[in-house]
C-alpha positions as CSV (number, residue, x, y, z in Angstrom):
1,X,0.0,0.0,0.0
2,X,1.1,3.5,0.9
3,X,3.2,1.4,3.0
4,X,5.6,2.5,0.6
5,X,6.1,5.0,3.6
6,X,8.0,7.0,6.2
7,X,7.6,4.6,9.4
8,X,7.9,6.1,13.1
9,X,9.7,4.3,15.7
10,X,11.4,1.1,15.9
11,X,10.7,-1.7,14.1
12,X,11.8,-4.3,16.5
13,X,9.5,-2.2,19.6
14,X,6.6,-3.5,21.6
15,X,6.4,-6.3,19.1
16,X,5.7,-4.0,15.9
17,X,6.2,-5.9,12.6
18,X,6.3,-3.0,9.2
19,X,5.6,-4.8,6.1
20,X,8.5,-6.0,3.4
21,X,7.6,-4.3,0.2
22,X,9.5,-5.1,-3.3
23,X,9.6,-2.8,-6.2
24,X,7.9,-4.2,-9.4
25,X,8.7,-1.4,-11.7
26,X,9.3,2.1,-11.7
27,X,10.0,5.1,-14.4
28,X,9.7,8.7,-14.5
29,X,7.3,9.7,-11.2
30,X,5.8,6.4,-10.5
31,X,6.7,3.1,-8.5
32,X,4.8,-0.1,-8.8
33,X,5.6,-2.4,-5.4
34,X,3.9,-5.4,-3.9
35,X,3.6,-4.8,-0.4
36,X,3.1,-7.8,1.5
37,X,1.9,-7.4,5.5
38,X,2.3,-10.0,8.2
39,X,1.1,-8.4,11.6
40,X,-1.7,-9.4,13.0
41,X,-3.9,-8.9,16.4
42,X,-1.1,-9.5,18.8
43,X,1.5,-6.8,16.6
44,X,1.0,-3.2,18.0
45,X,0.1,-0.5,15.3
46,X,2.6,2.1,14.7
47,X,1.9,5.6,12.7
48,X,3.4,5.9,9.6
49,X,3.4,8.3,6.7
50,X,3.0,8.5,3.1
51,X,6.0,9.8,1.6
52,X,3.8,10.3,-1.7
53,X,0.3,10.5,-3.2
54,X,-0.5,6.8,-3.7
55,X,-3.4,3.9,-4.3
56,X,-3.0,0.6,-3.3
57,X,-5.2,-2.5,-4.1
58,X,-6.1,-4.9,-2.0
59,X,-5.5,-8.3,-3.2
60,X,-5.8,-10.5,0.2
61,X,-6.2,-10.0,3.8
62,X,-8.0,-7.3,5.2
63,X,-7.7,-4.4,7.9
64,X,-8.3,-1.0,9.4
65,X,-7.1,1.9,7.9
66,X,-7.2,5.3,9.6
67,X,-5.9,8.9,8.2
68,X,-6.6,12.0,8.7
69,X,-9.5,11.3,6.0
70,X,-11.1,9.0,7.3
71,X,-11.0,5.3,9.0
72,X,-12.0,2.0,7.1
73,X,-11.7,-1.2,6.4
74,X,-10.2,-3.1,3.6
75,X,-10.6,-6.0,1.8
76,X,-9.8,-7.6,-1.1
77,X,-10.9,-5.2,-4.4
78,X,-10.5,-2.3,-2.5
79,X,-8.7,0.8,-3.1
80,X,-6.6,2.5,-0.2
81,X,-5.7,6.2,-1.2
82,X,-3.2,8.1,0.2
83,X,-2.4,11.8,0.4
84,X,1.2,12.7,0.2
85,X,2.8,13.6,3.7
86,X,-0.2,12.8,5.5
87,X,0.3,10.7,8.3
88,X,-2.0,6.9,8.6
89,X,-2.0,3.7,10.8
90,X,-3.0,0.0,9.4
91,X,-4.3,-2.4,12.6
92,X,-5.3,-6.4,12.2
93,X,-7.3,-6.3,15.6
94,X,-9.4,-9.4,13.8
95,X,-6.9,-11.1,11.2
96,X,-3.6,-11.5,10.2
97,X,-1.9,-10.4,7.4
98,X,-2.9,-8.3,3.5
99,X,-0.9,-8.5,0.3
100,X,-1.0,-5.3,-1.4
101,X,0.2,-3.9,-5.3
102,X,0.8,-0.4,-4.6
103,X,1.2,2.8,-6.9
104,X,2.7,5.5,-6.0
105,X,3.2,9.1,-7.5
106,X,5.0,12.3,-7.8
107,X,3.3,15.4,-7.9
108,X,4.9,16.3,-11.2
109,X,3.7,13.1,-12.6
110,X,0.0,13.9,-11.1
111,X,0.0,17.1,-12.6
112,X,1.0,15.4,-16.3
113,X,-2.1,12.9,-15.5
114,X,-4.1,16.1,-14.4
115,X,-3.7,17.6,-17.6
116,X,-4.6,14.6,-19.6
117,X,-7.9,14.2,-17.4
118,X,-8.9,18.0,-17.3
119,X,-9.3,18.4,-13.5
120,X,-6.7,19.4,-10.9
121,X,-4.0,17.4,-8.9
122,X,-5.5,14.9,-7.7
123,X,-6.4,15.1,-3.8
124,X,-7.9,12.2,-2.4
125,X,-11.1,13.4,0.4
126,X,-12.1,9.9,1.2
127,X,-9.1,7.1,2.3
128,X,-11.0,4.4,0.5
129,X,-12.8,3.5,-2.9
130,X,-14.6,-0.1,-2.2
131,X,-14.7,-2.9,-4.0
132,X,-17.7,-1.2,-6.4
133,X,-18.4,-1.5,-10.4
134,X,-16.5,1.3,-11.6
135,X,-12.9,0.3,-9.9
136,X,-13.4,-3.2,-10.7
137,X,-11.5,-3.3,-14.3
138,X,-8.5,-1.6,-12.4
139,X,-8.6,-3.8,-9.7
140,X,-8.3,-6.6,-12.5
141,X,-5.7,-5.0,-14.5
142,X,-3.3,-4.6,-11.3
143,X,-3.7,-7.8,-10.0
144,X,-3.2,-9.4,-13.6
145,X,0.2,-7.4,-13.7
146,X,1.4,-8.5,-10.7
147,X,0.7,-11.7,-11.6
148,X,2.8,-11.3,-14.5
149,X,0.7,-10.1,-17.3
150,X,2.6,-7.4,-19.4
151,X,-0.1,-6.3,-21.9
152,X,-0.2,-3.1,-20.2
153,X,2.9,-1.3,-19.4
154,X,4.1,-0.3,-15.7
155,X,3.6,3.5,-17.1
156,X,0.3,2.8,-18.5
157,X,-1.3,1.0,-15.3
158,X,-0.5,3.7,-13.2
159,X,-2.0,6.3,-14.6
160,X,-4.9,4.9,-15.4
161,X,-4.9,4.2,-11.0
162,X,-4.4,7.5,-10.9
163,X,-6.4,9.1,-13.0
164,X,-9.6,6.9,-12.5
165,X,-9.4,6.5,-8.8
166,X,-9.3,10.5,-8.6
167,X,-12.6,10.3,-11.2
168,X,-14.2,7.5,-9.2
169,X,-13.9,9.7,-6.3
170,X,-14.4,13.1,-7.7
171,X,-17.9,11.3,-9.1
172,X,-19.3,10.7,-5.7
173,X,-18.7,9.9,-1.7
174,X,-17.4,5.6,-2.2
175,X,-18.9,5.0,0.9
176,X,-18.0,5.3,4.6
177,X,-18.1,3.0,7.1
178,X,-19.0,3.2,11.1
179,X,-19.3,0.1,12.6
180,X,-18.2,-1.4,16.3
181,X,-15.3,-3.8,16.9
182,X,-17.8,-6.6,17.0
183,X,-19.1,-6.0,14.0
184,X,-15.8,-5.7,12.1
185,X,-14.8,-9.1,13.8
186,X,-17.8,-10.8,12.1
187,X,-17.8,-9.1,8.5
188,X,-13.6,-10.3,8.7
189,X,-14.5,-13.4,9.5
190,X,-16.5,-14.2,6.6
191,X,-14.8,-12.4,3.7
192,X,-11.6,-13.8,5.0
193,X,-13.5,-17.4,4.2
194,X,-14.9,-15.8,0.6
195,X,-11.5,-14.8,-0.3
196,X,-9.6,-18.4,1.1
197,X,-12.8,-21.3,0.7
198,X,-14.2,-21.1,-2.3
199,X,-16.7,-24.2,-1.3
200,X,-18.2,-21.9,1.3
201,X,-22.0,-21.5,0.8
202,X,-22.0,-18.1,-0.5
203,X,-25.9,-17.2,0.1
204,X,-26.9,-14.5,2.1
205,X,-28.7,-17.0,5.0
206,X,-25.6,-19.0,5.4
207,X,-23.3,-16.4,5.4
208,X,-25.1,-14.9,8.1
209,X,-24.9,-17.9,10.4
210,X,-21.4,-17.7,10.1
211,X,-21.6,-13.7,11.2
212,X,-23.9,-15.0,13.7
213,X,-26.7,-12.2,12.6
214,X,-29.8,-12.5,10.6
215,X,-30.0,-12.2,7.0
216,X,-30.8,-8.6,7.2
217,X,-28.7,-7.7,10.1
218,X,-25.8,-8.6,8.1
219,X,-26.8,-7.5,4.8
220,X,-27.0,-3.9,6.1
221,X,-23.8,-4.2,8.5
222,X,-21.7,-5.8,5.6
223,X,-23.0,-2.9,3.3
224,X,-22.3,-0.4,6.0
225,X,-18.6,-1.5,6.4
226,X,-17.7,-2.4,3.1
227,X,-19.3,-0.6,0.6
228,X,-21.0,-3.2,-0.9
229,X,-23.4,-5.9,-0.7
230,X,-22.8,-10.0,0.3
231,X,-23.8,-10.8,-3.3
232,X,-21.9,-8.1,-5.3
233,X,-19.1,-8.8,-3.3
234,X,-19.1,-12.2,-4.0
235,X,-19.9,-12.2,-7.4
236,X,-16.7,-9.6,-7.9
237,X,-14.4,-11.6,-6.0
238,X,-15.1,-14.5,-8.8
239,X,-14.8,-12.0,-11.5
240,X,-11.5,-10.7,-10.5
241,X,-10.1,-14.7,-10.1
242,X,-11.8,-15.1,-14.0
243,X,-10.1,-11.9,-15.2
244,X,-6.8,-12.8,-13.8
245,X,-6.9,-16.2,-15.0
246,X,-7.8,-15.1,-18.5
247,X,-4.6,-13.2,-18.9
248,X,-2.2,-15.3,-17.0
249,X,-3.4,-18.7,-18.2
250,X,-4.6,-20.2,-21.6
251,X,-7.2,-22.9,-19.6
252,X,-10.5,-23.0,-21.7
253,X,-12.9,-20.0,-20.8
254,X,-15.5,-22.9,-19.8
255,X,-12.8,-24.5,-17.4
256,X,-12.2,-20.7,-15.6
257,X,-15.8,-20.0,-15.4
258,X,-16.6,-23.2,-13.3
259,X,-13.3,-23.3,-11.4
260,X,-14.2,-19.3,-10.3
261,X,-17.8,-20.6,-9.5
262,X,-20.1,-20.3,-12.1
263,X,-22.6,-22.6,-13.1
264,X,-22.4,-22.1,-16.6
265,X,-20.8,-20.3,-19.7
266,X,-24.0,-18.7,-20.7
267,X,-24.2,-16.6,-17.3
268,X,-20.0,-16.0,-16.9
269,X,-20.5,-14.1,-20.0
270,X,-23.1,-12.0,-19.0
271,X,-21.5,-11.1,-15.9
272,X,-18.2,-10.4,-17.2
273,X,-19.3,-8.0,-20.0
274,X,-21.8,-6.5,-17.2
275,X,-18.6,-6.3,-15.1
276,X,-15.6,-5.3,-17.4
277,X,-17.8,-3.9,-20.4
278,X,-16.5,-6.5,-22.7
279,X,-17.0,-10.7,-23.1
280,X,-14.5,-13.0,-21.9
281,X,-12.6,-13.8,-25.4
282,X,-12.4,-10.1,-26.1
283,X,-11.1,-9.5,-22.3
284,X,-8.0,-12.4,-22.9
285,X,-6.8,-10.9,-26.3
286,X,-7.0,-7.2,-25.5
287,X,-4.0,-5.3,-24.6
């Protein structure tokens, strides 16, 4: 993430463990890293800072991240943003461990995306864009190229993540969440089990008895701390596996769309053009 940072204090204090990141690619005002975190409940959070304007996505894991704009939690298809200088902390008080790409930007490199886009530098007023629609082919594209896929270049990638998660956010509020510790312990619990078991029951009753909540006491917590609902959420994670697959891996599009959880062909396609504006075939042979 913007763990690509300044840290505060000592690494080796009060049981504190900083993530390892590792540079992907770079070039003129922007670094590509994956950032890969291993604290968990016991580890105490530290402040760091952001020694640049950045967005990470979330690939796996999940936490709470608090900056001066506001606190939230991640998960997997979410995008953290970070102001340059300003000062954040990441805690696992319910899980251990994320895996992050991360994207981070000069300002002179902003202000070359800024005059492409036809708005300002852009300054991020929310920390978070969730795992919604309109982020979703990004989220796809920069998990694909840390994967390995090279269709798009390192310079290309980022700024698109920079341009579009400025206009994602410059188009409306992503969603904010307020929630109790309780209730973050329950929503990590089960999209920790969506992201690792895929042979979960994945309907709305029995992912409630895992939260321990009725079906409409979780639908509206899950929304309220995530930004979106069981279903969508669901139905994105399998996306993004498809869309990854598709350009890493020449497996049959039938074989992806039933490993990822789909009944059949017929309703993968929809959902993928619904998700990514194009079909499947089109998606693995476009640059």
């Amino acid at each position: 993430m913007a763990k690509i940072a300044v840290r505060f204090g000592n690494a080796e204090d009060g049981g504190i463990r900083p993530p390892r990141s590792c540079e992907v690619a770079s070039g003129a005002g922007w670094t590509v890293s994956h950032v890969v975190c291993e604290a968990g409940p016991r580890n105490r959070p530290f402040e760091e800072q952001h020694s640049s304007s950045s967005v990470a996505v979330v690939l796996s894991g999940s936490f709470q991240y608090r900056s001066s704009t506001g606190c939230e939690m991640m998960i997997p298809g979410s995008l953290l943003l970070g102001n340059s200088g300003d000062c954040f902390c990441c805690r696992h008080e319910h899980g251990t461990g994320d895996r992050c790409i991360s994207f981070a930007f000069t300002p002179e490199f902003l202000d070359r995306v800024a005059e492409v886009v036809g708005y300002g530098r852009p300054y991020f007023r929310v920390s978070r864009i969730p795992p919604i629609r309109p982020a979703a082919p990004l989220v796809a594209r920069a998990s694909a190229f840390l994967a390995g896929d090279r269709s798009m270049s390192g310079e290309e990638l980022s700024v698109q993540v920079a341009a579009q998660s400025a206009g994602i956010v410059r188009g409306g509020d992503p969603g904010k969440a307020n929630a109790n510790a309780s209730a973050l312990s329950r929503m990590t619990r089960v999209i920790r089990m969506i992201d690792n078991d895929s042979h979960v029951p994945q309907d709305l009753t029995s992912l409630a008895q895992i939260a321990g909540l009725s079906p409409y006491h979780f639908l509206r917590t899950f929304e309220e701390i995530t930004g979106t609902t069981p279903h969508q959420y669901v139905l994105r994670t399998r996306l993004r596996r498809a869309a990854i697959r598709l350009k890493t891996e020449s497996a049959k599009i039938l074989d992806i769309a039933l490993d990822c959880g789909f009944g059949d062909v017929s309703n993968f396609n929809r959902a993928f053009r619904a998700e990514f504006g194009m079909p499947p075939r089109r998606y693995r042979s476009t640059a």
